[in-house]
Backbone as numpy.savetxt, mean C-alpha at the origin, in Angstrom:
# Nx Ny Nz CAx CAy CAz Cx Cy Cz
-18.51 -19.40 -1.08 -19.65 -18.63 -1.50 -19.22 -17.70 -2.62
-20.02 -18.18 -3.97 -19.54 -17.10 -4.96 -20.48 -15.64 -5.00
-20.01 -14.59 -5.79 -20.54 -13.46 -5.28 -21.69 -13.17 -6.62
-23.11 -13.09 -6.10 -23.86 -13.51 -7.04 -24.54 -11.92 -7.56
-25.17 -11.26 -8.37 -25.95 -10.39 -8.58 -27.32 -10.21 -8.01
-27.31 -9.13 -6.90 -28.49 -9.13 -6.56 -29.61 -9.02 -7.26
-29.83 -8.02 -8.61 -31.35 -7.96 -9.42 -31.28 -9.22 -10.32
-30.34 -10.05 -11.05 -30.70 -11.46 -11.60 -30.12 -12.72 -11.04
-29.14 -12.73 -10.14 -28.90 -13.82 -9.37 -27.42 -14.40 -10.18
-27.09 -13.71 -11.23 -25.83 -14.39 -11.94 -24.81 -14.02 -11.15
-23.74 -15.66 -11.40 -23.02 -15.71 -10.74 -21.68 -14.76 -11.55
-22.09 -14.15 -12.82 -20.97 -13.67 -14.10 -20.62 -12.21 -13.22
-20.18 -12.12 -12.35 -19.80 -10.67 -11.73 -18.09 -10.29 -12.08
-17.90 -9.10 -12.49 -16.35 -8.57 -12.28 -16.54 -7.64 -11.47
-15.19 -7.68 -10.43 -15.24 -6.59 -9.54 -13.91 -5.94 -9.54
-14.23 -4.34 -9.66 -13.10 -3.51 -10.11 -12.58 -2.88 -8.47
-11.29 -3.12 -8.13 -10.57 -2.34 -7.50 -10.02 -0.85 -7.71
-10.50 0.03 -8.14 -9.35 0.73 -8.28 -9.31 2.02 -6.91
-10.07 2.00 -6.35 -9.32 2.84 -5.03 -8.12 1.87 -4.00
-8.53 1.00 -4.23 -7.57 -0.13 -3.60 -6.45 -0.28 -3.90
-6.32 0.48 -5.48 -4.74 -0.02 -6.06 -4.67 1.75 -6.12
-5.61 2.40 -6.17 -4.91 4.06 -6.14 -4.59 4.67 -4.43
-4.85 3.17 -3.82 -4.74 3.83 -2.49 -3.37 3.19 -1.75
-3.25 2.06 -2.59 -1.96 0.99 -2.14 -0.69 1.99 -3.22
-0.83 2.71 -4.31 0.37 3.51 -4.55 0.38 4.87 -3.86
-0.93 5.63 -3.84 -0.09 6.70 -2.85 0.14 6.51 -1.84
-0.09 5.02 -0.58 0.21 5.06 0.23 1.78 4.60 0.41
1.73 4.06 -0.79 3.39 3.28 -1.13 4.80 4.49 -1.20
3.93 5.71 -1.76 4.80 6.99 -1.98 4.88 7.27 -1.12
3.65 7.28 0.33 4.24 8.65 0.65 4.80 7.54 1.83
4.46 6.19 1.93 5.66 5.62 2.87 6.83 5.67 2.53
7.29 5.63 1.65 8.95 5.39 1.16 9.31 6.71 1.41
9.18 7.58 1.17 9.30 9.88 1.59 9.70 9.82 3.20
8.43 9.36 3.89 8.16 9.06 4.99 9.68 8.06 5.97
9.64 6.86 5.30 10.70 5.62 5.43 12.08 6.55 5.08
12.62 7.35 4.00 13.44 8.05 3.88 13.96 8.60 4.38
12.75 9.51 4.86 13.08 10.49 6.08 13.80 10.38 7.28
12.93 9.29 7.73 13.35 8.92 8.85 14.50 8.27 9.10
15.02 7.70 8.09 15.96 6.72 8.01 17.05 8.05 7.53
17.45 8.87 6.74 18.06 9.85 6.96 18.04 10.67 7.93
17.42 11.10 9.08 17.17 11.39 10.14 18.21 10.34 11.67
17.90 9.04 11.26 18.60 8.21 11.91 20.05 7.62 11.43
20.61 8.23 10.32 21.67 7.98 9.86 22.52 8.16 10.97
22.88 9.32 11.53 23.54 9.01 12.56 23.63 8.40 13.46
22.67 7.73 13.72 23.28 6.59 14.53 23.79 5.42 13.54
23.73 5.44 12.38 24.44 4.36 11.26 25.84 4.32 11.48
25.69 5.99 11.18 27.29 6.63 10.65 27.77 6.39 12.36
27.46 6.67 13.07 28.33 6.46 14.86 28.36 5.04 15.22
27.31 3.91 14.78 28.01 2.39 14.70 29.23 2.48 13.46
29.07 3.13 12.33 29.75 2.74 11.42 31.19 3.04 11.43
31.56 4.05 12.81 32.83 4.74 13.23 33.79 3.52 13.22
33.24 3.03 13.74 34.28 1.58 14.17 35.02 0.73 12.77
34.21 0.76 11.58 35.00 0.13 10.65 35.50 1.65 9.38
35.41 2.07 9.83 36.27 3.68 9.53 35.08 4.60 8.63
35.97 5.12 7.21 35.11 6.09 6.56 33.67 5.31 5.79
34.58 3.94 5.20 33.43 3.04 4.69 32.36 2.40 5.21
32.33 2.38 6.53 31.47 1.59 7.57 30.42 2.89 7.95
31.20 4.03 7.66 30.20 5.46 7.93 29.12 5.62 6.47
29.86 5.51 5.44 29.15 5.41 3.97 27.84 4.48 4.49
28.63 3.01 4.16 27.41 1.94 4.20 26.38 2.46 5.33
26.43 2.58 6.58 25.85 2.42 7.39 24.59 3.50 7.24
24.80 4.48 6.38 23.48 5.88 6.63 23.52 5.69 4.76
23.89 4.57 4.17 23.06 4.17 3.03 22.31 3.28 2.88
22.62 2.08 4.00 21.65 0.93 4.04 20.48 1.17 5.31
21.14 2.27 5.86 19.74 2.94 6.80 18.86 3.31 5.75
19.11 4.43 5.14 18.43 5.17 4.10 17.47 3.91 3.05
18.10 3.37 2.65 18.05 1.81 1.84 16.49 1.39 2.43
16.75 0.71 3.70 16.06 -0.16 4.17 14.87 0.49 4.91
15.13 1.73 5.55 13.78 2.63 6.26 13.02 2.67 4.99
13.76 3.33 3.57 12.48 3.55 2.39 11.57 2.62 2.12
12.18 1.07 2.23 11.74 -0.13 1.92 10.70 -0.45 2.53
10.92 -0.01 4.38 10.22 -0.50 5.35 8.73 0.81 5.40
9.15 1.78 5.58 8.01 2.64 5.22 7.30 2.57 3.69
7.60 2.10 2.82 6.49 1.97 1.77 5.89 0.76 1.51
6.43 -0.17 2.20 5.66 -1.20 2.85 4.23 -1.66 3.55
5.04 -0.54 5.10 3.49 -0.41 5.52 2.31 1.12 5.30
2.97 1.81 4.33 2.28 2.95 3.55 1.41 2.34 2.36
1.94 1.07 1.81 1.35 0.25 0.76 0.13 -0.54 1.26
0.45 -0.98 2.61 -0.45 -2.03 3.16 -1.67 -0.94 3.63
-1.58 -0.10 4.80 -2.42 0.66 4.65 -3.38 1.30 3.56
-2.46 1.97 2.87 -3.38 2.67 1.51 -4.00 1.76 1.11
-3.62 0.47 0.80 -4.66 -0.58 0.52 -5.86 -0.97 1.15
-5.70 -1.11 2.74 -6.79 -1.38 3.57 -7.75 -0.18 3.04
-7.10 1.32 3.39 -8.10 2.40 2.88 -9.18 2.37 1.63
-8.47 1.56 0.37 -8.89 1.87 -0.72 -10.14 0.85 -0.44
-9.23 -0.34 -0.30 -10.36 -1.59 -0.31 -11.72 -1.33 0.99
-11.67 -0.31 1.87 -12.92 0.20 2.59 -13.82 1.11 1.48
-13.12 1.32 0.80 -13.64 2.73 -0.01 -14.68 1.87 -1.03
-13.79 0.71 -1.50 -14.49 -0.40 -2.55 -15.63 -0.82 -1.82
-14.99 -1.36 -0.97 -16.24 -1.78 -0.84 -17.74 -1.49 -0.01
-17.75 -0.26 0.70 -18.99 0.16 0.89 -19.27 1.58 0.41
-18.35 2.40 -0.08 -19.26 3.59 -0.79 -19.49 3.20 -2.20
-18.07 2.85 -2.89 -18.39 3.03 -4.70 -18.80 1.43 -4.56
-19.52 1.05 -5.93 -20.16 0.55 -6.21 -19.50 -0.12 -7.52
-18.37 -0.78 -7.26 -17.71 -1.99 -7.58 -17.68 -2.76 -7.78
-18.76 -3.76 -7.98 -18.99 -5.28 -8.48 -19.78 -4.70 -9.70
-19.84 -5.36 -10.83 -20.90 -5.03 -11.63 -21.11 -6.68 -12.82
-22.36 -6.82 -12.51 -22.93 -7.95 -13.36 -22.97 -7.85 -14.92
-21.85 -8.73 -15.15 -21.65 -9.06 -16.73 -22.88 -9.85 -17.50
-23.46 -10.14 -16.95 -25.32 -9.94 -17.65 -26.12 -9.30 -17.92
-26.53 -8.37 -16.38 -27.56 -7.39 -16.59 -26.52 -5.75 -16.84
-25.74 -6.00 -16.51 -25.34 -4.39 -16.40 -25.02 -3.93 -15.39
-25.92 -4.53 -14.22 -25.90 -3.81 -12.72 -25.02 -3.77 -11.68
-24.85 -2.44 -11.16 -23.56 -2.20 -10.44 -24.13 -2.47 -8.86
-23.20 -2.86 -8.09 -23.80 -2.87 -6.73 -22.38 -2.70 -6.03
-22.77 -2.51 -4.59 -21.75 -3.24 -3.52 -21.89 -4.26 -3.08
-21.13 -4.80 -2.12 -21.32 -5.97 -1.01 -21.59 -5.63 -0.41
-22.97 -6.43 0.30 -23.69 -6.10 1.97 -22.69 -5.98 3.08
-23.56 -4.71 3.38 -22.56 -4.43 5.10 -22.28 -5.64 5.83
């Protein structure tokens, strides 16, 4: 089903995202802050597995914590902010707009 213009019926529609992509980067920021955190927070338990292969196993271990929590929190900070934005698209602002008539609409509830 293509997405047609409700006042002339053309099928010529562009539809603009942009809370979707302003919501998939700040959610991307403040996951990785977030992912950081925590993952510096849990370093010690990196650095106390990492005892065992000495000073270097303490390094790696609360850098690839640090590493991989940022990764993993702006991940699902990205995926979220996205869901958010793309709710925002699509039933308050008025985001599709017909490259014929002009006319802006949403998609039906």
């Amino acid at each position: 089903m293509s997405l047609q213009c409700p006042r002339c019926h053309s099928p010529k529609v562009a539809s603009f995202h942009h809370a979707m992509k302003a919501g998939a980067a700040i959610g991307a920021v403040g996951g990785l802050a977030r992912g950081i955190s925590a993952a510096l927070a849990g370093g010690k338990a990196g650095a106390a597995l990492g005892v065992i292969a000495g000073p270097v196993g303490i390094t790696l271990g609360s850098v690839s914590g640090a590493i991989l929590g940022g990764l993993a929190g702006s991940v699902g900070g990205c995926a979220i902010g996205a869901q958010l934005g793309e709710s925002l698209d699509r039933h308050v602002l008025a985001h599709n707009l017909c490259l014929l008539c002009g006319h802006r609409f949403n998609l039906p509830a």
